[in-house]
C-alpha positions in Angstrom: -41.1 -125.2 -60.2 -39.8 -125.9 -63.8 -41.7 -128.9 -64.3 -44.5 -127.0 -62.9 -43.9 -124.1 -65.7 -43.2 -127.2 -68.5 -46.6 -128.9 -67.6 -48.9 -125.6 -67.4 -47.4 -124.3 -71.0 -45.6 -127.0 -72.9 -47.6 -129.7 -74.5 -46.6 -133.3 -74.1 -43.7 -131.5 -72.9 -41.4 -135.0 -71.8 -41.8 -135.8 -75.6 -38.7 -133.7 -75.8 -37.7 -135.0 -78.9 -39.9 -133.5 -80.9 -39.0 -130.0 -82.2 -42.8 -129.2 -81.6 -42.3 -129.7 -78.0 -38.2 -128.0 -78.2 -40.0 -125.0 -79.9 -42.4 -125.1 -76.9 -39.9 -125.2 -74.3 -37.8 -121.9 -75.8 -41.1 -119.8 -76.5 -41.6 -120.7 -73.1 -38.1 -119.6 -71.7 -38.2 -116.5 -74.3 -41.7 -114.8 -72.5 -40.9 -116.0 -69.0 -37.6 -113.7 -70.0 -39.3 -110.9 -71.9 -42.0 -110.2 -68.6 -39.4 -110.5 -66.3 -36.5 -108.6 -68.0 -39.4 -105.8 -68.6 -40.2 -105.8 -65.0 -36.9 -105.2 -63.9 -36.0 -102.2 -65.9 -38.9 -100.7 -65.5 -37.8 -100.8 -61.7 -33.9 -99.9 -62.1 -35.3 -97.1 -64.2 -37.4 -95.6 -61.8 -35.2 -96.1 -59.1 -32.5 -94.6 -61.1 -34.5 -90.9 -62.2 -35.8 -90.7 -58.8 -32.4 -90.6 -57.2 -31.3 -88.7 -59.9 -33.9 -86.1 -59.7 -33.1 -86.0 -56.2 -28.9 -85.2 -56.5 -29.0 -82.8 -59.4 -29.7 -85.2 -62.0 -26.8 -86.5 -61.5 -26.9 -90.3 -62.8 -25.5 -93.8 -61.0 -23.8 -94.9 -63.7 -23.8 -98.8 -61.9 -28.0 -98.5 -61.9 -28.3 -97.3 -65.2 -25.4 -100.0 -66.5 -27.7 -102.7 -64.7 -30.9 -101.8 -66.3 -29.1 -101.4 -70.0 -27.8 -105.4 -69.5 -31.8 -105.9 -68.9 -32.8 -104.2 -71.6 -30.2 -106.3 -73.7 -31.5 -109.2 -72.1 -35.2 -108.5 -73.3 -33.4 -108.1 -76.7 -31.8 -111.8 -76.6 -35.4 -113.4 -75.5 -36.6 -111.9 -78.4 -33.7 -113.6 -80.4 -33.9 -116.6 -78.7 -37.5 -116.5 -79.3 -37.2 -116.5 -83.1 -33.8 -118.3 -83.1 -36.0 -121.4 -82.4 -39.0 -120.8 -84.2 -36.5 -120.9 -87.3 -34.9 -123.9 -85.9 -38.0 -125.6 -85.8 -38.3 -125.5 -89.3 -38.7 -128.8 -91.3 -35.7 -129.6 -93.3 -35.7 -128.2 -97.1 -33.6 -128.4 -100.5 -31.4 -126.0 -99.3 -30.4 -127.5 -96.2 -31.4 -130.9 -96.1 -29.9 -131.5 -92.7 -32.6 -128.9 -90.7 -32.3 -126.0 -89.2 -31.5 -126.9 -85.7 -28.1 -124.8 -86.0 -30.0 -121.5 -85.6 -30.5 -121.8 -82.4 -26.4 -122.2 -81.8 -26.4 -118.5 -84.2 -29.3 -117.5 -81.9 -27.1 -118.1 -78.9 -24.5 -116.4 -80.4 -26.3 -113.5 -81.1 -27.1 -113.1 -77.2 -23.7 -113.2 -76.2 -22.7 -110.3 -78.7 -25.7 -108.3 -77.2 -23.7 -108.9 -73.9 -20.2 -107.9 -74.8 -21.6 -105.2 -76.5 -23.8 -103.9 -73.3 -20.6 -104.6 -70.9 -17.6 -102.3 -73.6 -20.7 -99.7 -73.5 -21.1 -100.2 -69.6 -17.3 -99.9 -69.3 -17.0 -96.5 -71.3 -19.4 -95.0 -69.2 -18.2 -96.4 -65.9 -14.1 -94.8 -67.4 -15.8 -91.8 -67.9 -17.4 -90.9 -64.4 -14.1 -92.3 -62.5 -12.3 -89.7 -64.4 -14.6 -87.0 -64.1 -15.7 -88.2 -60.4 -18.8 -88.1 -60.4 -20.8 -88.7 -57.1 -23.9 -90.5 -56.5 -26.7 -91.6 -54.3 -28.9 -93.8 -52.9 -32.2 -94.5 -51.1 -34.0 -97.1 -49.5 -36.3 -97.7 -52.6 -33.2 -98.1 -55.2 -31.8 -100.4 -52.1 -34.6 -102.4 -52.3 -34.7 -102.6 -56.5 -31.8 -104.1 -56.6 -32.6 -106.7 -53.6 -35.3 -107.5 -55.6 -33.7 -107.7 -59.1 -31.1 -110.5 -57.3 -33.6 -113.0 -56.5 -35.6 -111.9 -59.8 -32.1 -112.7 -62.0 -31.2 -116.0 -59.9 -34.8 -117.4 -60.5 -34.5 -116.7 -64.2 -31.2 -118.7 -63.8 -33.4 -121.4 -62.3 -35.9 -121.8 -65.0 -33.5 -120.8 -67.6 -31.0 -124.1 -66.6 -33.7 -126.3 -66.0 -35.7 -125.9 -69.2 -32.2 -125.9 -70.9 -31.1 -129.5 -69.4 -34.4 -130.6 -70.3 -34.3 -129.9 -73.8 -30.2 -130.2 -74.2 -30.3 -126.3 -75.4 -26.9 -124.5 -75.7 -28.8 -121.2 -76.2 -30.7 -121.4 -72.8 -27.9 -122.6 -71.4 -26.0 -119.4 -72.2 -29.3 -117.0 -70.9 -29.0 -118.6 -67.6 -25.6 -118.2 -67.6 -26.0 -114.5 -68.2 -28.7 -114.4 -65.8 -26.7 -116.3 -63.2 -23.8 -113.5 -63.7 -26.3 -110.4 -63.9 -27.6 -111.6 -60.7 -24.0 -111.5 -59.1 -23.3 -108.2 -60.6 -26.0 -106.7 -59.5 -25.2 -107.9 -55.8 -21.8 -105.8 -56.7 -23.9 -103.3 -57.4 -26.2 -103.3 -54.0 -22.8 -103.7 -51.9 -22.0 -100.5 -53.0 -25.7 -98.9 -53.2 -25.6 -100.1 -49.0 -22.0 -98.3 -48.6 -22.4 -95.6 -50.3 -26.3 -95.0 -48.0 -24.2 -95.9 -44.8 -20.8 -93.9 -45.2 -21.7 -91.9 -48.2 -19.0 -92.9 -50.7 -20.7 -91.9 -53.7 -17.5 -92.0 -55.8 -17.9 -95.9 -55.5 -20.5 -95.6 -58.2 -18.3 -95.7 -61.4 -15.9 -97.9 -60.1 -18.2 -100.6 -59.2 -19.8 -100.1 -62.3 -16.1 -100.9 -64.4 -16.3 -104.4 -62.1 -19.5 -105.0 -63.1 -19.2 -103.9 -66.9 -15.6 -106.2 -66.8 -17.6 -109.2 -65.4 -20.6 -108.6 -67.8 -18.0 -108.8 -70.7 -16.5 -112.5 -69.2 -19.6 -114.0 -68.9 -20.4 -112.6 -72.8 -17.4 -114.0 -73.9 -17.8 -117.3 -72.4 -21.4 -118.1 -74.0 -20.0 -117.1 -77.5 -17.7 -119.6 -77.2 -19.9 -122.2 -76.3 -22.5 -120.9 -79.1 -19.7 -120.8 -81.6 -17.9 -124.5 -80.7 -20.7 -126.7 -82.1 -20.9 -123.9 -84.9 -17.3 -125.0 -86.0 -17.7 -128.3 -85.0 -17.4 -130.6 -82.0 -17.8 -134.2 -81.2 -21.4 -135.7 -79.9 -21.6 -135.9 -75.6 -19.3 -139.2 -74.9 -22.9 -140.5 -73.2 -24.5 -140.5 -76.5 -21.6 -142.1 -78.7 -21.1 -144.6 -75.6 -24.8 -145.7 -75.7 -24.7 -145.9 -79.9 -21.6 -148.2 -79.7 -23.3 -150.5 -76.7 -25.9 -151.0 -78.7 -24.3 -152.5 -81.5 -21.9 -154.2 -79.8 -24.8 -155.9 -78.2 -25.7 -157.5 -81.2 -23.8 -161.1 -81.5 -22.6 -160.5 -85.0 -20.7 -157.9 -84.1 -17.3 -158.3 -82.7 -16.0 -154.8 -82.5 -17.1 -151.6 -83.1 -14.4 -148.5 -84.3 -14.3 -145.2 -86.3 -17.2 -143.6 -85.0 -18.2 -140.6 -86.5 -21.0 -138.2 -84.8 -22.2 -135.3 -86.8 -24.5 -133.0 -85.1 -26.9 -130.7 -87.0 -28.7 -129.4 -84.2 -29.2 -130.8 -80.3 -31.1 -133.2 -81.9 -30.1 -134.0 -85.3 -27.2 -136.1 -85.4 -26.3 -138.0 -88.1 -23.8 -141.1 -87.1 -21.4 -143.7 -89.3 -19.2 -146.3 -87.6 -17.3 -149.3 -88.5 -18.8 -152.4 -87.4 -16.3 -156.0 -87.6 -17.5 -159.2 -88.7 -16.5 -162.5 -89.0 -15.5 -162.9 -92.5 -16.7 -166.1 -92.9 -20.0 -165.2 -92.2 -22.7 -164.9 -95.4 -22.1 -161.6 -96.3 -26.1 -161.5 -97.5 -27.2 -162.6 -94.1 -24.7 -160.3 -92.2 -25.5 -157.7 -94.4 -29.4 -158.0 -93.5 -28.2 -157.8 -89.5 -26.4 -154.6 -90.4 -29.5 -153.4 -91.8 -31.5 -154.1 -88.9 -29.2 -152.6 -85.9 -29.5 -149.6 -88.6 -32.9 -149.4 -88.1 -33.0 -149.8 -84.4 -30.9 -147.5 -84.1 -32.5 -144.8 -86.0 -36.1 -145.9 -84.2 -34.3 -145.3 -80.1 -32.3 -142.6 -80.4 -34.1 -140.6 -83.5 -30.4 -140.5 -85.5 -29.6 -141.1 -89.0 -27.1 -143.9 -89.0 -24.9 -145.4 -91.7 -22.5 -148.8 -90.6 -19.4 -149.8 -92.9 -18.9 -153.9 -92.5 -15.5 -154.6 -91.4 -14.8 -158.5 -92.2 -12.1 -159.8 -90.2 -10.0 -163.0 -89.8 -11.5 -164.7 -87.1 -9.4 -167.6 -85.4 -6.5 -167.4 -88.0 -2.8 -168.1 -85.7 -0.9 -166.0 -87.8 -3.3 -162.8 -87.3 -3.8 -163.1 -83.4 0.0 -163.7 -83.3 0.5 -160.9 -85.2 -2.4 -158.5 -83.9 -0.8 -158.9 -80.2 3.2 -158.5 -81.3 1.8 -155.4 -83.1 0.1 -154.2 -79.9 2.4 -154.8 -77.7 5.1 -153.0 -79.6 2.8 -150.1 -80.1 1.7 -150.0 -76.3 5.4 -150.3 -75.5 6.1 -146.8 -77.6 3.1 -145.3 -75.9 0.4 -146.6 -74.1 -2.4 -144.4 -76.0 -1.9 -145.9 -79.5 -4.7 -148.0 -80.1 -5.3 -150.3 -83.5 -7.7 -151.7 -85.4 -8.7 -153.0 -88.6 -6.1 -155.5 -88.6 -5.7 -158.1 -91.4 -3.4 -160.0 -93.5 -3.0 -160.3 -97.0 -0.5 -162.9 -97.8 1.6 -163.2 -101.7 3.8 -164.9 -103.2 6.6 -163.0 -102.1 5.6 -161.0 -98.7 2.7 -160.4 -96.9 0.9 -157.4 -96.1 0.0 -156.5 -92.6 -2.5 -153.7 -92.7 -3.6 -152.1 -90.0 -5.6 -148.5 -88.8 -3.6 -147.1 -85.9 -5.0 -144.3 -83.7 -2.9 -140.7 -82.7 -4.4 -139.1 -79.3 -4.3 -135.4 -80.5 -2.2 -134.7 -77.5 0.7 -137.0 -78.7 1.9 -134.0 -80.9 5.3 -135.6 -81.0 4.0 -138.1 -82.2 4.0 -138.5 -85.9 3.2 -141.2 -88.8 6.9 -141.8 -89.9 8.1 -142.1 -86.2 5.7 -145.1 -85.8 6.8 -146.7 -89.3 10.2 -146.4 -88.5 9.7 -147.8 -84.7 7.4 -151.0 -86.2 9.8 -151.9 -89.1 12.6 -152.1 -86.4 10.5 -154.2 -84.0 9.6 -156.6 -86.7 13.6 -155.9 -89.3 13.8 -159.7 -88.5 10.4 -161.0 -90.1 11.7 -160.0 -93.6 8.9 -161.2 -95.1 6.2 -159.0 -93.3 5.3 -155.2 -95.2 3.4 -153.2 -93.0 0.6 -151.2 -93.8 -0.9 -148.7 -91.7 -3.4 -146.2 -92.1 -3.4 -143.2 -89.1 -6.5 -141.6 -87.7 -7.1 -139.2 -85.3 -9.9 -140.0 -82.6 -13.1 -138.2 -83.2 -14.8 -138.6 -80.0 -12.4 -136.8 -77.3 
């Protein structure tokens, strides 16, 4: 069904790439959200004054609740709607890198609609358990909120879908919000069908706190993932593990370390990494290969890329001696150090081990002068060896 929807009102819509074709896919989600959304309150309204009308005007505060979240949901379309028209902006002097990180404020934008809807829900819900207010229902409100189920989970549906397609956090979050409306409002019918059955009409303002409480999780939840790539979190492992295969695949290139994935935008990343060569090679030549897996790389996977040339001693007795006692010391302290960069830079006097050696961010206890101290003990017989190392944390966990 959402290819179906992708193919009937998205242009070259596979070609999701292209922010022509992203923009495509969230107008799309936005008025597919907007029609339905309408639809629904303009149902849970009805539904709601009839029954009211009918009990004294007395309101169900879990009806009217459900209909508000809808009309916040029409609201976030709407901000979803422009969040990536702005995102589909080309890039300018004053932010050269795009505008793709809109449609992260956009999504953030929707979730503070929904915790404000679900505090305001809550209030109301407090309010009428206090009081005790008592309330009705019919067959036709019974069937509103069948209806608005299967309405909310297929929303869900094409929400998700045309989110995976397009790698969208922001229609991620709507489907998650229509996924949880859609539960909430099966809360709602359970107690629309007891309080028909068995008239428990005080259920009303109770059910509508569970509801207003589970509104306000699932609101919380999509701010924080709108707000992590905000602050700043690493590229999906599948995309930094395909960039480093590809270099690696190159013969030239012996190893591959500090990657660094910057995203702008689900689609704007901007990469740098640390390639090693052979220093022996011609450093014009290798320097022209470099160039090239640059360029590849930018042409397959649309990313700006920048490689740092790492030469390193290839086939020297001294450095592979060295390299593994290093390691195995290191593994022997804890297995999830890792090194690189290694070289030797020999004097008249000593000789300089350098070396880059990675802290897991877990291994709090873990600190810089603990591992000098544990290497210069391993190696207090080798007098002639000064060890310098360079600590990193890992960028891509």
């Amino acid at each position: 069904m959402v290819t179906l929807l992708r193919k009937l009102f998205v242009k070259d819509y596979k070609e999701v790439e292209k922010e022509k074709v992203r923009l495509g896919h969230g107008r799309l989600a936005a008025v597919f959200g907007i029609i339905t959304n309408a639809i629904l309150v303009a149902l849970k309204l009805s539904a709601a004054l009839i029954l009211a009308s009918n009990s004294g005007w007395v309101f169900s505060m879990a009806l009217i609740g459900d209909s508000i979240n809808n009309i916040g949901d029409i609201a976030s379309s709407v901000v979803t709607l422009i969040g990536f028209s702005l995102s589909a902006k080309p890039a300018d002097k004053e932010h050269p890198y795009g505008h793709e990180r809109i449609e992260y404020i956009a999504a953030l934008i929707v979730s503070m609609l929904i915790i404000a809807a679900a505090v305001e829900l809550l209030k109301s819900s407090i309010e009428g358990a206090i009081e005790g207010s008592m309330t009705t229902y019919d067959v036709f409100s019974l069937i509103v909120l069948g209806v608005s189920i299967v309405l909310k989970v297929f929303q869900a549906y094409v929400n998700f879908g045309l989110g995976k397609a397009i790698s969208s956090v922001a229609l991620k979050a709507t489907a998650i919000d229509s996924m949880t409306d859609s539960i909430a409002t099966f809360i709602v019918l359970v107690c629309a069908l007891l309080t028909y059955f068995f008239q428990w009409g005080f259920l009303d303002s109770y059910m509508g706190i569970a509801v207003s409480l589970f509104i306000l999780y699932s609101g919380i939840r999509a701010a924080k993932d709108a707000g992590n790539p905000l602050i700043g979190q690493p590229a999906s492992k599948e995309f930094e593990s395909k960039i480093v295969k590809e270099v690696r695949s190159y013969p030239e290139v012996l190893g591959v370390h500090d990657v660094l994935c910057h995203a702008y935008g689900p689609t704007k990343y901007f990469v740098s990494l640390h390639a090693e060569v052979d220093a022996k090679d011609n450093l014009v030549s290798i320097h022209d290969v470099i160039d090239n897996i640059e360029e590849d790389i930018r042409e397959k996977y649309g990313c700006e890329i920048t490689i740092h040339m790492d030469p390193i001693q290839v086939g020297n007795p001294e450095v592979d001696r060295l390299k593994e006692q290093v390691q195995s010391a290191l593994r022997a302290l804890d297995e999830s150090l890792a090194i690189h960069d290694f070289r030797i830079v020999s004097g008249d006097t000593h000789t300089n081990v350098i070396f880059d050696c990675v802290i897991p961010y877990e291994k709090k206890q873990l600190t810089p002068d603990e591992i000098n101290a544990y290497i210069n003990k391993v190696f207090q017989k080798e007098k002639r060896y000064n060890f310098v190392v360079h600590y990193d944390r890992p960028y891509d966990e």
